[in-house]
N, C-alpha and C positions, 0 to 999 in steps of 0.2 A: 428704410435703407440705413447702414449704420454709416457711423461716422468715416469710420476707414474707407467701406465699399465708396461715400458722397466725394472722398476725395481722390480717387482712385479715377471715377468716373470726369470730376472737376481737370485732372490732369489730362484725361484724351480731350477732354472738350475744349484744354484752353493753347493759345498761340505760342508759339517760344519762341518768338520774338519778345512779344509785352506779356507772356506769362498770365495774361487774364483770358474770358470765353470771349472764343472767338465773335468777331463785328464782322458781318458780310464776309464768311471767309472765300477764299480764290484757292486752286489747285496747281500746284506747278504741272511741268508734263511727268517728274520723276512718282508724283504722287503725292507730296509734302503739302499739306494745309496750312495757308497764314490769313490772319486779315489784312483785307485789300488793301488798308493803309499803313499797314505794316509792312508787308510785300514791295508794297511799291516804294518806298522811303530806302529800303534796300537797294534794290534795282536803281534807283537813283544815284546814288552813291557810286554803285558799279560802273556807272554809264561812262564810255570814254577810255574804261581800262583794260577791253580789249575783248573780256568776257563776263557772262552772266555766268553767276551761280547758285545754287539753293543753300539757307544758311543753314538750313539742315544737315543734308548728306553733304553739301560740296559738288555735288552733278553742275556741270560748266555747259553752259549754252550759248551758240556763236551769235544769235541773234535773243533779243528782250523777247523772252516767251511770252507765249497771250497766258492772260488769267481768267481762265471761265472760272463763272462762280459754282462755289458746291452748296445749292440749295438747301441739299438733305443737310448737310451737317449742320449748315446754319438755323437749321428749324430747330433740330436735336439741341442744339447752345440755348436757344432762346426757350424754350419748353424748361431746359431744366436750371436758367436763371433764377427765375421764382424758390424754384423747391429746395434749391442750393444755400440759398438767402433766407432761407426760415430760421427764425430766434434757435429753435427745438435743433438745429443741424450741429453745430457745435459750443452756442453760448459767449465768443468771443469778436469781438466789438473792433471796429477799426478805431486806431486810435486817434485819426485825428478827425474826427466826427464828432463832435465833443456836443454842438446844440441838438442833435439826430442822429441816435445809434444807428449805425450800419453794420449790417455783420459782415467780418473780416473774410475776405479771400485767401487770404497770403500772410505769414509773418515775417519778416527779416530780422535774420538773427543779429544782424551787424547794428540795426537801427535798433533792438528790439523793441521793435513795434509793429502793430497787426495794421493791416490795409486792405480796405474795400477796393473794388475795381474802380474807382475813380482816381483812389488819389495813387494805387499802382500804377495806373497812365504816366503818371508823371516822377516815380520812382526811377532813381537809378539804377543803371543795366548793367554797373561795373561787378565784374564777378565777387569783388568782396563782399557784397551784397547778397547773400546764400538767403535766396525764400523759397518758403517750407510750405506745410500744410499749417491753417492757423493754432497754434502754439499759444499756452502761458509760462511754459519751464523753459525760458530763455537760460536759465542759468543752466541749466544741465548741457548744453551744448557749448559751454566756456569753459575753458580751464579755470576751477577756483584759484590756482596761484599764480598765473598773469593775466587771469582776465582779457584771453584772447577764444578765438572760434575756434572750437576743436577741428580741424580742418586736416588732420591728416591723421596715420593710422601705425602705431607702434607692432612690428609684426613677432617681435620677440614678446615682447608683455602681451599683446594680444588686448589692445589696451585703444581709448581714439586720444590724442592728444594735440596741443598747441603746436605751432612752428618755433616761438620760445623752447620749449621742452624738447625739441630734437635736437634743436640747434643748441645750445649751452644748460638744457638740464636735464634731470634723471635717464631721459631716451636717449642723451647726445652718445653717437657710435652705433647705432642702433638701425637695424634697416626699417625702413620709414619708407610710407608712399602714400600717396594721397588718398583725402574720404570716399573720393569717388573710386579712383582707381581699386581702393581696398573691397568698396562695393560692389562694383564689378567681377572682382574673382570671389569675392564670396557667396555669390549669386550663382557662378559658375561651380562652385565646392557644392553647394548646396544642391544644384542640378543633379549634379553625380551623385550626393549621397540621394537624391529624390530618383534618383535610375534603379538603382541597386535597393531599395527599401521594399519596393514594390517583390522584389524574387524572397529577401528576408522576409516579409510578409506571408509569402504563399508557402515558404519553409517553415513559418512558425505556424501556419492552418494547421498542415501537414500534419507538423508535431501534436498540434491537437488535436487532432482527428485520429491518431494514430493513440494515443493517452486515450483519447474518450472513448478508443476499441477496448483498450485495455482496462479500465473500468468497467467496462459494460462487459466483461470478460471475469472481472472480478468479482462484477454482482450476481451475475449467471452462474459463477461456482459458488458464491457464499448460499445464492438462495437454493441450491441443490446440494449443498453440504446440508445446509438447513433443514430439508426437507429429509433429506434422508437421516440427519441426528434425532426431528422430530419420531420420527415413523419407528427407527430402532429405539426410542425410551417408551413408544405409544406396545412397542410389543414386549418390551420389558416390564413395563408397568402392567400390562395384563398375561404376561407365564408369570411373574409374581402372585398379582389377583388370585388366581388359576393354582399356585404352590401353596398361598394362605389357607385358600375353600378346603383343599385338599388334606391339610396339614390340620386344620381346624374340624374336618370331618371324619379325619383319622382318629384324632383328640375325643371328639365326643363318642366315635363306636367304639373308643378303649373305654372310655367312662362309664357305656353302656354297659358294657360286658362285667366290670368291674360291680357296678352299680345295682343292676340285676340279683346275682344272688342275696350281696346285702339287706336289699327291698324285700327281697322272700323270707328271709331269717329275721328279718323287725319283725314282719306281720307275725311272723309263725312265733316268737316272742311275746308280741302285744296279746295275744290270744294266750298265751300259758300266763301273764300276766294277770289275764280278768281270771282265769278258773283258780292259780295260785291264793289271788283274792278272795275266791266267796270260800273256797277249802280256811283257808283263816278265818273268816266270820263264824263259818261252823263248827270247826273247831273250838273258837272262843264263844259258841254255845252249850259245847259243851264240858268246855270246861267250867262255866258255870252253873253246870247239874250239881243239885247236892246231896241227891241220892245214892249213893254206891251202884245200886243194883240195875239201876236204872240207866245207868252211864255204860256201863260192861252192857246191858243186853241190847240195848243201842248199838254199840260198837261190834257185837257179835250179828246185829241183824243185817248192818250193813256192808261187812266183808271186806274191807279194805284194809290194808297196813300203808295208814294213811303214811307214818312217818317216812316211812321206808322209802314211798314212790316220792314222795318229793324231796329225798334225799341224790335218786337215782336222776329224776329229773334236771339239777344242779350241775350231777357231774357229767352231764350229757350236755350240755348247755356252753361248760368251756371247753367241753374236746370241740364242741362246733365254729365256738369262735378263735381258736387257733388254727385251726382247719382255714380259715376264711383271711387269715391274716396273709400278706406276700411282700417282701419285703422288695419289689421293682413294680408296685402296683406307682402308674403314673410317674415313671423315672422322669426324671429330667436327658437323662442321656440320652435314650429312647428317644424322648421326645422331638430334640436337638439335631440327631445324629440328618435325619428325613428334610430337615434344617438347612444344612450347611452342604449336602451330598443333590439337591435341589438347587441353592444358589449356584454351587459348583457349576451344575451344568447351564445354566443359565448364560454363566459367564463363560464356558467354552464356546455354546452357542454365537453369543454376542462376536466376542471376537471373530468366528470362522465366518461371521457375519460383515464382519469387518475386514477379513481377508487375512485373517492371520494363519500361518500356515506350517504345519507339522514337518517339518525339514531332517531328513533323513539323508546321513551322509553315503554315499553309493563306495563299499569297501571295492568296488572294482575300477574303478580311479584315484584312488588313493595311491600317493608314492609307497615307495617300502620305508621311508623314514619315516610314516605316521601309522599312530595306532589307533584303530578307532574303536568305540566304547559298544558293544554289545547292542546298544538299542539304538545306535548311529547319531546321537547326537552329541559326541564329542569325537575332539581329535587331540592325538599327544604327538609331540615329537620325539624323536628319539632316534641320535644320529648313531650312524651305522659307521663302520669303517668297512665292511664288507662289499665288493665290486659284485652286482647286481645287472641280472641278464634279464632282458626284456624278450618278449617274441614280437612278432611285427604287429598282431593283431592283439598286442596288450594293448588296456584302456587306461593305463597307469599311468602317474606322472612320471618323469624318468628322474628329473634336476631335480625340479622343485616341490618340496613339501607341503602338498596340495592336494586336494580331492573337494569332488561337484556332488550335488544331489542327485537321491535317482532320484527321485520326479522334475518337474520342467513346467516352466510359463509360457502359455502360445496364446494367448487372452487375460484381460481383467486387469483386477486388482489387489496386489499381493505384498504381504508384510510379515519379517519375521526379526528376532531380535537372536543379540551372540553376547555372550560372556565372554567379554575380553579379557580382565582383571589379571589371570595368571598370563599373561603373555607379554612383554615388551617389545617385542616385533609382530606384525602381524598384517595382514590384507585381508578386507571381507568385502564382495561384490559379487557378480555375475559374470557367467561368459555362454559363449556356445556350445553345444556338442561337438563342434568342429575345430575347436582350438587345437593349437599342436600341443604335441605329448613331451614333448623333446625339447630342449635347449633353453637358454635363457629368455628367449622371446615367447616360452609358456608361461613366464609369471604371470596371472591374472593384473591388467592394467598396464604391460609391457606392448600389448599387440591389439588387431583392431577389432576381436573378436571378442575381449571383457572389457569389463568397468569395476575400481575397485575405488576402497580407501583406503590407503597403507599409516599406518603409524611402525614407528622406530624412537626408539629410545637412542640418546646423545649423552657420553659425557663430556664435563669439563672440570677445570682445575677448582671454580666455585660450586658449582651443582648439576645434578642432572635434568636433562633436559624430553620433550617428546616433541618429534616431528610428525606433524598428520598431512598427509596431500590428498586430491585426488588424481589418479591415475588412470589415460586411457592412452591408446597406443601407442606407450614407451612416453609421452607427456603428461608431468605431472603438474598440477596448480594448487601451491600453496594453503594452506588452509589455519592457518599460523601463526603469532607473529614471528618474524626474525629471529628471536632468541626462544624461541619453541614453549610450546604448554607448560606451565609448572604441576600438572597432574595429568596422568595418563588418563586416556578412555576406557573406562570400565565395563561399560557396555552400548552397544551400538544397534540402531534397527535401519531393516534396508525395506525398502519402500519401491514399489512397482507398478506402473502402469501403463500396463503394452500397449493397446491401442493408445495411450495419448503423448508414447513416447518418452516416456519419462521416468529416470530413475535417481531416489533421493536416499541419502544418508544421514540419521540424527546419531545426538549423542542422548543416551538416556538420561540425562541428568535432572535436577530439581530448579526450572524446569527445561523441559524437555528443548532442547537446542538442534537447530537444523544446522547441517554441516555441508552439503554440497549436491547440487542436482546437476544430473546429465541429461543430455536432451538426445536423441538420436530414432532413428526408424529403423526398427528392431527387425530384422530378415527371417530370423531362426528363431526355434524356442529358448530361453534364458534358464542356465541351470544357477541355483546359487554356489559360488564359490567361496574356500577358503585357504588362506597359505597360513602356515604356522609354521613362523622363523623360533618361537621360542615357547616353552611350556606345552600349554595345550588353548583349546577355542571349544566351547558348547554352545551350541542353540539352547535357548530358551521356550518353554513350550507356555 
């Protein structure tokens, strides 16, 4: 048992009458426990004045209650006499035991001095007499500068101080109330704050349980990013493989081909080589005849115009190897080209793997103030002053200088990017097929049918400025500081994910900068949208 819990327990087990454990104690009829000779010394005193009362609560009785004794309790006092009174309980010694340590029950701060239950017996009762649990820091409970008992409670300083100290120093003016009384409502404060901590508590589980969803939310996307980044480099790494073998098999049947005739024209070479050789040894046998006659009829017997064919043989020999020469034998360009026309697709692959998407602007919603580019992925503006007549069942913008994709997102995962750079005004987002055609609340971002990002350029007297928001039904949010971007957005990619609801805007920058997500549950298919207040806008393929 610790020190605290020993004294806690020593407090219900002892009398407040004499403030030690209780001796034989008795029970009033209100319920208040004293000892029998305490009790009754009371009662004596009373006698004669009309009424009894418990020095307890004050419960007033016409007649001298009986006092049955309360057995339990007194057994429960006397059991934990012993264990209260051990050296090991708190270390501090009555002090006026001087030939036989006693350990202290009680210390009085007024005496400072600590007291066994014997010589408490005979301790003074008068309240300036404040005993405690046994204590050696007597001095922490005196004012160091009058050397009085902190006995009351500064509520401005929040402070315990002397009755000096209210009364003519530093507290004097000051609302002041007693130790006790202070301690009483701050036991009452602390109730309160111990009522309400208990719901803080279950508000801050909350929070964490709601946080450790959202982790475990983050880990279950990182490791299915993960999985899926692994798996798209595990098939790039082998269509590569797969472009090398190929590229490299290419390489050697050019070689082959190349290589081939070559190998035939050495050998057929190395063979005119050895018979060129013995025709010279023979030769230079006989040129070392020194007969006349003998030489000519040799040379007549065997028929040949030696000089002649191996003059003809020469000039046959470099018509062959000019023949054999090619001036793209093993080009480099050739070789490159199968190269980079290979990565290419690799990398369209990849992307359309990644969801990237060929974005074609639909010329049949397009305002009459944009002009779109032949292969639909740009748009220019270019204002008209001409009054422009719509039919009911046109698909055109009427107002605003806008136009949607013809294709459309009803599932997945989709991402495309826009060349903002020539435009100073501009919106890029999505909408429905169902948006209106008509009036100011067709701006994409004006109504409850798109979602956009608009930037606008600002001037002022020092410089100019860009304002970026994002925009959905007619509310836009910021995205800024106050005195606007010091560089416009150059290029921007919009990011899509139907079933998970979700739609994101980056800045393409170095690096790549998120700019604003929407969250909403998508009803219709999503067409990409674009307005172009100035210049023109292109997708990026």
């Amino acid at each position: 048992m610790s020190v605290m819990a020993a004294a806690d327990v020593r407090d219900e087990l002892s009398c407040s009458i004499c403030l030690i454990l209780y001796t034989e104690p008795v029970m009033l009829p209100c319920g208040h426990n004293f000892c029998q000779g305490c009790i009754e010394k009371v009662l004596d005193t009373q006698e004669g004045s009309g009424a009894y009362s418990c020095p307890e609560c004050r419960q007033e009785y016409e007649e001298r209650p009986a006092l049955p004794r309360n057995r339990t309790l007194g057994n429960i006092a006397e059991r934990f006499r012993p264990t209260e009174t051990q050296l090991g309980e708190t270390g501090i010694f009555c002090t006026y035991c001087v030939l036989s340590p006693v350990p202290a029950a009680k210390s009085c701060l007024l005496c400072e001095a600590s007291l066994c239950d014997t010589h408490l017996r005979g301790h003074s009762q008068s309240h300036k007499h404040i005993l405690t649990a046994p204590t050696r820091s007597f001095g922490e409970r005196k004012c160091p500068q009058h050397d009085e008992l902190l006995n009351y409670y500064c509520l401005k300083d929040s402070v315990c101080i002397c009755q000096c100290c209210g009364c003519f120093g530093d507290h004097k003016g000051h609302n002041v109330e007693s130790l006790n009384k202070a301690f009483d409502n701050k036991k009452i404060q602390l109730r309160q704050v111990l009522e309400k901590l208990p719901i803080k508590r279950e508000e801050t589980e909350r929070r964490v349980q709601r946080l450790q969803e959202r982790r475990r939310e983050v880990e279950e996307k990182a490791a299915g990013e993960t999985e899926r980044v692994t798996a798209l480099f595990r098939d790039i790494r082998e269509q590569l493989e797969a472009l090398e073998m190929r590229l490299l098999s290419d390489i050697s049947s050019h070689k082959e081909k190349i290589s081939l005739p070559l190998t035939n024209l050495i050998r057929e070479l190395e063979i005119k080589k050895k018979k060129l050789g013995e025709k010279m040894r023979h030769i230079e046998e006989l040129c070392n005849m020194g007969d006349p006659f003998s030489l000519l009829k040799k040379m007549e017997s065997e028929g040949a115009d030696i000089w002649e064919a191996d003059c003809r043989d020469i000039v046959g020999q470099e018509s062959d190897d000019e023949m054999l020469r090619d001036a793209n034998d093993m080009d480099e360009v050739l070789i490159m080209d199968p190269i980079y026309r290979g990565l290419q697709d690799i990398v369209t692959g990849t992307k359309k793997g990644l969801g990237n998407e060929s974005i074609i602007m639909d010329t049949n919603t397009a305002s009459m103030n944009l002009t779109i580019s032949t292969d639909g992925k740009s748009a220019s503006y270019s204002r008209s002053n001409s009054i422009q007549v719509y039919s009911k069942k046109s698909q055109k913008f009427q107002v605003c200088a806008q136009v949607l994709s013809t294709g459309s997102f009803n599932k997945g995962r989709h991402y495309w990017d826009v060349d903002c750079s020539k435009s100073a005004e501009w919106r890029v987002g999505v909408a429905y097929p169902s948006i209106e055609r008509g009036g100011n609340n067709s701006l994409i971002g004006n109504n409850s049918k798109s979602w956009a990002v608009a930037h606008k350029t600002f001037l002022s007297f020092f410089m100019d400025g860009y304002i970026v928001s994002a925009a959905h039904d007619g509310k836009k949010n910021s995205l800024s500081d106050p005195h606007g971007r010091s560089e416009p957005i150059k290029q921007i990619r919009v990011y899509l994910d139907y079933e998970a609801g979700r739609l994101s805007f980056y800045e393409l920058s170095e690096p790549i900068r998120h700019l604003h997500t929407f969250t909403a549950t998508f009803t219709e298919p999503l067409h990409a949208a674009f307005y172009v207040g100035e210049e023109s806008l292109t997708v990026i393929d």
